[in-house]
Structures are given as structure tokens and as C-alpha cells.
C-alpha positions as CSV (number, residue, x, y, z in Angstrom):
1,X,0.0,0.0,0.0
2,X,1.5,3.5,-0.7
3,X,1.9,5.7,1.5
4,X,0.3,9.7,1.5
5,X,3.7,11.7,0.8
6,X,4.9,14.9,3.2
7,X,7.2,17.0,2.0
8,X,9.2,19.2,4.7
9,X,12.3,21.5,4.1
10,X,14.5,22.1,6.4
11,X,14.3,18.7,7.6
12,X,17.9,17.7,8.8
13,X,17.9,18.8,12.2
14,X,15.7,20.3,15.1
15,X,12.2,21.3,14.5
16,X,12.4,20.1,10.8
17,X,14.0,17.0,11.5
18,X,11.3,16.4,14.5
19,X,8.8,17.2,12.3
20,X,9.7,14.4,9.5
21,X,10.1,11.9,12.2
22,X,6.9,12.4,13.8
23,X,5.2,12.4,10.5
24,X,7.1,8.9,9.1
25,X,5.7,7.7,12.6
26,X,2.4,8.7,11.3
27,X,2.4,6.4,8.4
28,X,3.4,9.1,5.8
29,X,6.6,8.8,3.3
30,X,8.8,11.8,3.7
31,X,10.7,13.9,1.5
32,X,13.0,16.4,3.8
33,X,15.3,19.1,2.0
34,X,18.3,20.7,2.9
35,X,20.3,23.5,1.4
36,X,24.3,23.0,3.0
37,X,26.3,20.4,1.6
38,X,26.6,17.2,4.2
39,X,29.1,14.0,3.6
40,X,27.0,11.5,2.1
41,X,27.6,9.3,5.5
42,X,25.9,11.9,7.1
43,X,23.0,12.0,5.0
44,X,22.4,8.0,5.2
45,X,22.6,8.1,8.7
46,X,19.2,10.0,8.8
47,X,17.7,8.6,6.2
48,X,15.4,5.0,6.5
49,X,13.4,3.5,3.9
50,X,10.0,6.1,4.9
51,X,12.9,9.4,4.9
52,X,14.7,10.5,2.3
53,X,16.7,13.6,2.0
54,X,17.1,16.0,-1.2
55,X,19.2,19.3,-1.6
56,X,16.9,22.2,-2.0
57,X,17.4,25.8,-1.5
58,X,13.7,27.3,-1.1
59,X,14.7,30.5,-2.1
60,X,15.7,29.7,-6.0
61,X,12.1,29.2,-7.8
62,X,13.6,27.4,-10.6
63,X,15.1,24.5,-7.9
64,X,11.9,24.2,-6.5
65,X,10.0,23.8,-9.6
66,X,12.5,21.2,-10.8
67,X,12.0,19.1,-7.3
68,X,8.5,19.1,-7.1
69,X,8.0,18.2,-11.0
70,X,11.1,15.0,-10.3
71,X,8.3,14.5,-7.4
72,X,5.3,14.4,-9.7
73,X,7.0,12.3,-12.2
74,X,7.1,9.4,-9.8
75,X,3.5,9.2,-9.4
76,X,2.9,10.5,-6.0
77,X,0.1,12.1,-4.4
78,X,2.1,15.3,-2.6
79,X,-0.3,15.3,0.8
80,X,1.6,17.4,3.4
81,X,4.0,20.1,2.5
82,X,5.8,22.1,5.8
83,X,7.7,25.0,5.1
84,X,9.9,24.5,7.9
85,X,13.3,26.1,6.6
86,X,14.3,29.3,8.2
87,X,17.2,31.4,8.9
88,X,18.2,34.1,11.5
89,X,20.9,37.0,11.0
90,X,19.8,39.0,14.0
91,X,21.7,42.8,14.5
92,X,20.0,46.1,15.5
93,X,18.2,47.8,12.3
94,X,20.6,51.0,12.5
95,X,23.5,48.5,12.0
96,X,21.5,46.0,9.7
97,X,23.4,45.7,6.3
98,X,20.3,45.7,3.2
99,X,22.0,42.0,2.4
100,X,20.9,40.3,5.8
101,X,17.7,42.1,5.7
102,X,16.6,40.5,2.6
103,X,18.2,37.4,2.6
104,X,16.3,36.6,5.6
105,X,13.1,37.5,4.0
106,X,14.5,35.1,0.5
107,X,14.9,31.9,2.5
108,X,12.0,32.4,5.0
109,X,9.4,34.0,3.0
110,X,9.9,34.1,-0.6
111,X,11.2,30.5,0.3
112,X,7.5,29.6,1.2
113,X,6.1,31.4,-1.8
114,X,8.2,29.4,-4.2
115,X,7.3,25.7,-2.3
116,X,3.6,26.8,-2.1
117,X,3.7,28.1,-5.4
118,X,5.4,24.8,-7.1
119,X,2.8,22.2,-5.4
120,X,-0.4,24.6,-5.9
121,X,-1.3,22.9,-9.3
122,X,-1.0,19.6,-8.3
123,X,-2.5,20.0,-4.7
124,X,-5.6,21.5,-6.5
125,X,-5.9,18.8,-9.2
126,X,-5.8,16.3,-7.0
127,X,-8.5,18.3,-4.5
128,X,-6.9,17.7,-1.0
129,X,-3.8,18.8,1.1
130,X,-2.4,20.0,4.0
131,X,0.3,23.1,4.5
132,X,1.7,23.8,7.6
133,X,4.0,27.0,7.7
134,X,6.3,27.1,10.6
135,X,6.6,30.6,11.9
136,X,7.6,32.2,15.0
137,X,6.2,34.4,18.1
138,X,8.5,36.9,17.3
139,X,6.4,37.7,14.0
140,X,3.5,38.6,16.3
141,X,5.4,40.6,19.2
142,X,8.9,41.2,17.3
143,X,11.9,41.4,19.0
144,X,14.9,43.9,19.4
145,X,17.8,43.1,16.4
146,X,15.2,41.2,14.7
147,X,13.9,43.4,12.6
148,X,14.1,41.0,9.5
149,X,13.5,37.7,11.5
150,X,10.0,39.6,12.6
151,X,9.0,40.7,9.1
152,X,9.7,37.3,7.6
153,X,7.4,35.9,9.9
154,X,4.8,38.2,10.2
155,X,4.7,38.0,6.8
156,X,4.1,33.9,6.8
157,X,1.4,34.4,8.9
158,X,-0.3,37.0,6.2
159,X,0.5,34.9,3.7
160,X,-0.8,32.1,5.4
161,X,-4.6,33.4,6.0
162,X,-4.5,34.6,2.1
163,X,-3.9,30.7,0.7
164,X,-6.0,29.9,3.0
165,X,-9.1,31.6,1.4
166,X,-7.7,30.5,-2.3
167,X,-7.3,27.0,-1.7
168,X,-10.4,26.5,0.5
169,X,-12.8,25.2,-2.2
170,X,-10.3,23.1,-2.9
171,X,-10.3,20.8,0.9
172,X,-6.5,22.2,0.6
173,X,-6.3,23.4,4.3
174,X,-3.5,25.8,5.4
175,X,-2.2,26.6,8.7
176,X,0.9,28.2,11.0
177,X,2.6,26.4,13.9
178,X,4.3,29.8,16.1
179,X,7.0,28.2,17.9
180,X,8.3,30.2,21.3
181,X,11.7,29.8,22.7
182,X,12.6,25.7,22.2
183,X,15.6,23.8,23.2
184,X,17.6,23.6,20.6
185,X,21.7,23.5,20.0
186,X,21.6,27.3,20.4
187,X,19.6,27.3,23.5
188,X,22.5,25.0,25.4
189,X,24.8,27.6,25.3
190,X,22.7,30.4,26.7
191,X,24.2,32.6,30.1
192,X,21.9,31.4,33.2
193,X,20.7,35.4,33.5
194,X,19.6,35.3,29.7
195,X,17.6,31.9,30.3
196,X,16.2,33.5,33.3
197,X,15.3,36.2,31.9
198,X,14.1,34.1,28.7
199,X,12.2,31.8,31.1
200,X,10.6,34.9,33.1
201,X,8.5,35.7,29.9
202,X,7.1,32.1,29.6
203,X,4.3,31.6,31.7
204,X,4.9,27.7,31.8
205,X,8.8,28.9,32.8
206,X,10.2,26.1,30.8
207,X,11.2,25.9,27.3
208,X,9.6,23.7,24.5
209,X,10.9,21.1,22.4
210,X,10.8,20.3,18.6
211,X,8.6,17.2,19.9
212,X,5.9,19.8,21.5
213,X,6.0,21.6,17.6
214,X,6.4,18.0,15.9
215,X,3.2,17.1,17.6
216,X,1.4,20.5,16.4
217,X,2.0,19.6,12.8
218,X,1.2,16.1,13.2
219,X,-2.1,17.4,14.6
220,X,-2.8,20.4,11.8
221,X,-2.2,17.6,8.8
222,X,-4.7,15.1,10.4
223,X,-8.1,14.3,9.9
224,X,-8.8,15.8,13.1
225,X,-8.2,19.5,12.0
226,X,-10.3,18.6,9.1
227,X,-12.4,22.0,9.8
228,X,-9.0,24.5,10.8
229,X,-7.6,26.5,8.2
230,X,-6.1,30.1,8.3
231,X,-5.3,29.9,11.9
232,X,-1.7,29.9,14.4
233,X,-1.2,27.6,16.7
234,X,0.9,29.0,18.8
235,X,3.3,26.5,21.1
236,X,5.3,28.7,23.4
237,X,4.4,27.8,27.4
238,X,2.2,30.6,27.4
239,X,4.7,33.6,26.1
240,X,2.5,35.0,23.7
241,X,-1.5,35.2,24.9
């Protein structure tokens, strides 16, 4: 029996890679992409018969095209897509250079657009879908030096409820998962005063995990979020209400 296909980029480590896991667990076979070069050890470590991995960059249209059509031409069903892949070049605005400012928005925006775009035909042929787009807390309170970081996500979240309406009549369901502060490689090497300070904004004063987002996807792409689309969920312990 085949399996329904999710696609998620960004799907090497953290949140993306927690994401694919959780989904392969949910019976679905998974493409993940990644944009920086890996040995190819590295990449057949994470990979199992359900995962495989392809090299993607969300922010050149033509790559994505060429991907999803390679997809289509094996004869699946694309079920799931999460836009997942993200970057961060945090700095005050009055010391922002133009370059990180809009790179930021290429890979976490205009990324989205181009994946969205690439699987719209398909999704609407074939008259059902889920898209999850991963954004962020900071797009709906911002955050000093992330200026950029804040649009891009803000932006999702627009973009997001605007699909939403277009693909409706289509049972093509789109949603957000808003992710607060979550452990992550990054978060290990945080000061004890800046977690403290991090933690005294979370009303559940702990930090998440890419399982507690993994299991927000999992959720939004089910059958039992068949009515939910154009909403956030946000998963932050209560930092954002």
C-alpha cells in the first residue's frame, strides 16, 4: 500500500527534522530538503526506507519547480508540504546591512512562496492537502535586532490566511505552527541570566521542544483539523496570549 507523501524542508535537524520523524511515525513517506552540503555518510545516517533527504534551497524558484515536478513524475500524491526552513541574522536595524535584511526574508518567505507556489497545481488537481507553515512568536510581538527575522514571519502568517481563502474550495487546508523559545543547540549555550530572563516571559517557565511543535504539525495535517484552516497555533508555554 502507498503511503500519502509529506514534504518538509529544512528537515535535517531540530524542529524540521522532529517534524519528518513524527510524521514517518504517522504512516506518511517523507521527503525532507536541505540546502548546505553534508558528507553523504551523514546523510544516510538520517535517512530509513519512509525518509529520504534532497538538496533544496527554497529561495531559487527554478530548484523548487524542478524538485516538485522530479516528485510528480514518480507518481505520487504530494499530501503534506511544511515549510519549515528558516534562517536568523539577528543585528540592531541601524547596524543591519540591506544583504541580511533581505536574505532573511528570501529563505523564510519568498522560500515559502516558491514551495507553495510549485505544489499549488497539483494539490488543487488532486482536490486535498495539507500546509503547515512554521513561523515564529517573534512575528507577532517582534523582537529587538530582529527586525528581519519579525518581518519574515509576520509575513508567513499573512501569507498564510490569504492561501487559505484561495485554496479552501479546494479541501486544501493551510495553517501556522508559532513556535516560542525551544531547546535547541543554540539554547544549550545560553548565560543562566539570559535563560532566566528568557524563562521569566514564559508563563509555563520552561522551554519547548521540537517534539511539543512535531506534535502540532502532526495534529494540523490530520483528519482531526479537518475544519481548521487560516489559523496559528501558537506552542510557546504561554509567552504569547
Amino acid at each position: 500500500m502507498n503511503k500519502p507523501l509529506a514534504i518538509v524542508t529544512g528537515a535535517t535537524k531540530g524542529i524540521g527534522h522532529a517534524i519528518a520523524m513524527q510524521l514517518v511515525e504517522d504512516g506518511y513517506e517523507v521527503y525532507g530538503t536541505y540546502v548546505r552540503d553534508y558528507e553523504p555518510e551523514t546523510l544516510k545516517a538520517l535517512e530509513s526506507d519512509a525518509f529520504t533527504l534532497h538538496q533544496v534551497d527554497a529561495s531559487n524558484q527554478e530548484m523548487c519547480k524542478t524538485f516538485i515536478q522530479e516528485v510528480l513524475n514518480r507518481g505520487k500524491n504530494i499530501a503534506v508540504l511544511v515549510n519549515n526552513a528558516g534562517i536568523v541574522k539577528d543585528n540592531l536595524l541601524m547596524r543591519m546591512p540591506l544583504e541580511d535584511f533581505t536574505r532573511v526574508l528570501d529563505v523564510n518567505l519568498t522560500g515559502v512562496f516558491n514551495m507553495t507556489q510549485a505544489i499549488t497545481k497539483p494539490m488543487m488537481r488532486q482536490k486535498f492537502g495539507a500546509i503547515v507553515n512554521i513561523t515564529s512568536v517573534i512575528g507577532e510581538i517582534g523582537n529587538v535586532g530582529q527586525a528581519n527575522y519579525a518581518a519574515s514571519k509576520a509575513g508567513l502568517i499573512g501569507f498564510s490566511k490569504s492561501i487559505a481563502k484561495e485554496f479552501a474550495s479546494r479541501n486544501i487546508r493551510v495553517n501556522c505552527v508559532a513556535p516560542g523559545f525551544i531547546e535547541t543547540d543554540m539554547t544549550e549555550t545560553l548565560s543562566d541570566d539570559i535563560r532566566a530572563t528568557i524563562l521569566n516571559n514564559i508563563a509555563m517557565k520552561s522551554l519547548g521542544s521540537a517534539q511539543d511543535v512535531a506534535n502540532a504539525v502532526s495534529f494540523l495535517v490530520s483528519d482531526k483539523a479537518r475544519y481548521i484552516t487560516g489559523q496559528t497555533l501558537n506552542v510557546c508555554g504561554g509567552m504569547v496570549m
